[in-house]
MIKEPA-417858 format. One line per 10 residues: number of its first residue (from 1); their letters; for each residue x, y, z of C-alpha. Coordinates in nm, 4 decimals, padded with zeros to 6 digits. Example, Ala and Ser with C-alpha at 12.3 -4.5 7.8 and 13.67 -1.06 7.14 Angstrom:
// MIKEPA-417858
1 = as = 01.2300,-00.4500,00.7800  01.3670,-00.1060,00.7140 $
This chain:
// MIKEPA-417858
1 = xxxxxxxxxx = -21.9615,07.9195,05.8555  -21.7968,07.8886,05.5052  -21.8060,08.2114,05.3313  -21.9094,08.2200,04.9161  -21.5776,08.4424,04.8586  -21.3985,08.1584,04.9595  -21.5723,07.9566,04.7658  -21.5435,08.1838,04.4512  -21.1548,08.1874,04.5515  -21.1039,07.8168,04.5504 $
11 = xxxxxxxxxx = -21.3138,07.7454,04.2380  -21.0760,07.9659,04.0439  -20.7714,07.7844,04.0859  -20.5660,07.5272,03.8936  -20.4847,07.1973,03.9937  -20.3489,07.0774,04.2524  -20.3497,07.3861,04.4150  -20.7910,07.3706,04.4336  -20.7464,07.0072,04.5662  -20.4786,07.1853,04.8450 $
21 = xxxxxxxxxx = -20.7184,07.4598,04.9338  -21.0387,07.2398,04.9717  -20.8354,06.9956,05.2077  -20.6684,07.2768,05.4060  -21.0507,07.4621,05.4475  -21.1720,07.1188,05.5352  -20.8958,07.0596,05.8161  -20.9343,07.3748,05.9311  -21.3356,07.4199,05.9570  -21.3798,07.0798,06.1180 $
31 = xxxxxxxxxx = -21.1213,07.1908,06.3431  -21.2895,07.4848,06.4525  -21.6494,07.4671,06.3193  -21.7363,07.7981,06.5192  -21.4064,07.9927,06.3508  -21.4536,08.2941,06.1397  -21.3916,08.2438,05.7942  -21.3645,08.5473,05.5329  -21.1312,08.6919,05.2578  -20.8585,08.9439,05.4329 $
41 = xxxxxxxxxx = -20.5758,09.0372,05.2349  -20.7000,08.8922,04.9222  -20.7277,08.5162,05.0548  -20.8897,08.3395,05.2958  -20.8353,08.4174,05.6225  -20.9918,08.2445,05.9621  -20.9568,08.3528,06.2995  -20.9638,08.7023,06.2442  -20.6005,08.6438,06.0460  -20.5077,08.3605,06.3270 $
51 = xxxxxxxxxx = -20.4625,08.1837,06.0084  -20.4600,08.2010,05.6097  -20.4005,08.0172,05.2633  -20.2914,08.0918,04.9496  -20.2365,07.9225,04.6127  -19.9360,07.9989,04.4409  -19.8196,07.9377,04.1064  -19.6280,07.5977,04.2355  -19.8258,07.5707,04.5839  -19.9902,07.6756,04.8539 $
61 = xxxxxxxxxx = -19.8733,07.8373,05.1647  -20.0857,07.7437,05.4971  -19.9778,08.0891,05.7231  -20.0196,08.1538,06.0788  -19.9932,08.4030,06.3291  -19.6858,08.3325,06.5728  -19.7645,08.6163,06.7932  -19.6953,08.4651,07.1323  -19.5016,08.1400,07.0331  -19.0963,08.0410,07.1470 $
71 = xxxxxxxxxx = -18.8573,07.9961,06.9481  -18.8786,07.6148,06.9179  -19.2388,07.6506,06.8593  -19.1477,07.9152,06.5454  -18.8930,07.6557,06.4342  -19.1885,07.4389,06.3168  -19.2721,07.6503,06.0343  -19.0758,07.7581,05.7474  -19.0597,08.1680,05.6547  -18.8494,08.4631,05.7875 $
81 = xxxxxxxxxx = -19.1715,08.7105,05.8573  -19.1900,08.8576,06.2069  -19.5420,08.8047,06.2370  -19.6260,08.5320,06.0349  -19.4916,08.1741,05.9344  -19.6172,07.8938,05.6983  -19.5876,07.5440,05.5787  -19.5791,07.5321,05.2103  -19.7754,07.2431,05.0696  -19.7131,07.1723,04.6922 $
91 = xxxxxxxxxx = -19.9943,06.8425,04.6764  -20.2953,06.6922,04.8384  -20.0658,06.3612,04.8792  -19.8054,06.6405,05.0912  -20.0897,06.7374,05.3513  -20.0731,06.5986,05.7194  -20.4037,06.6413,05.8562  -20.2589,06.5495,06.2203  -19.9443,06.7833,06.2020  -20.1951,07.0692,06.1042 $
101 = xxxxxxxxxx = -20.4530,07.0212,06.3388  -20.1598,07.0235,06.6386  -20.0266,07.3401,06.4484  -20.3592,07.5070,06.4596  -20.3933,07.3948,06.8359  -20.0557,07.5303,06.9277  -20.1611,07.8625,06.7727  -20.5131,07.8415,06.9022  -20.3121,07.8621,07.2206  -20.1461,08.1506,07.2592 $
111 = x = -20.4485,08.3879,07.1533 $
């Protein structure tokens, strides 16, 4: 269910970061139509912070929790935090709808 702070978040950015954001929600709503979505930490989160975005002044960072994941499976995301990781995605044209819906999967996983 797609929350209106998410919407008020998205409507307020710049281009091509909105375009990034509308196409990440998309992927990740028709992914998991039943997931939680809400603003946590100032952005939107789904999953109960299973996974976030965020628009940047260049781009926007797709996070997820790696709680539970191996090494090779952390590899596949860029970042240094211990609890988080993220793909950074600077334009609509950059997004791989298949490569995020396995990421999401592979997280989806280990919960």
């Amino acid at each position: 269910m797609q929350d209106k702070r998410v919407d008020a978040y998205i409507a307020k950015q710049k281009s091509p970061q909105k375009e990034v954001c509308i196409a990440l929600r998309k992927i990740i709503l028709d992914t998991y139509p039943e997931i939680t979505e809400e603003m946590k930490w100032g952005v939107p989160s789904y999953g109960n912070g299973t996974y976030y975005f965020v628009a940047l002044k260049t781009h926007v960072n797709l996070g997820f929790s790696i709680k539970g994941l191996s090494k090779e499976q952390i590899a596949l995301f860029q970042g240094t935090g211990k609890t988080m990781r993220i793909i950074e995605i600077n334009s609509v044209n950059e997004i791989e709808p298949q490569k995020i819906v396995t990421l999401l999967h592979l997280i989806k996983k280990t919960l």
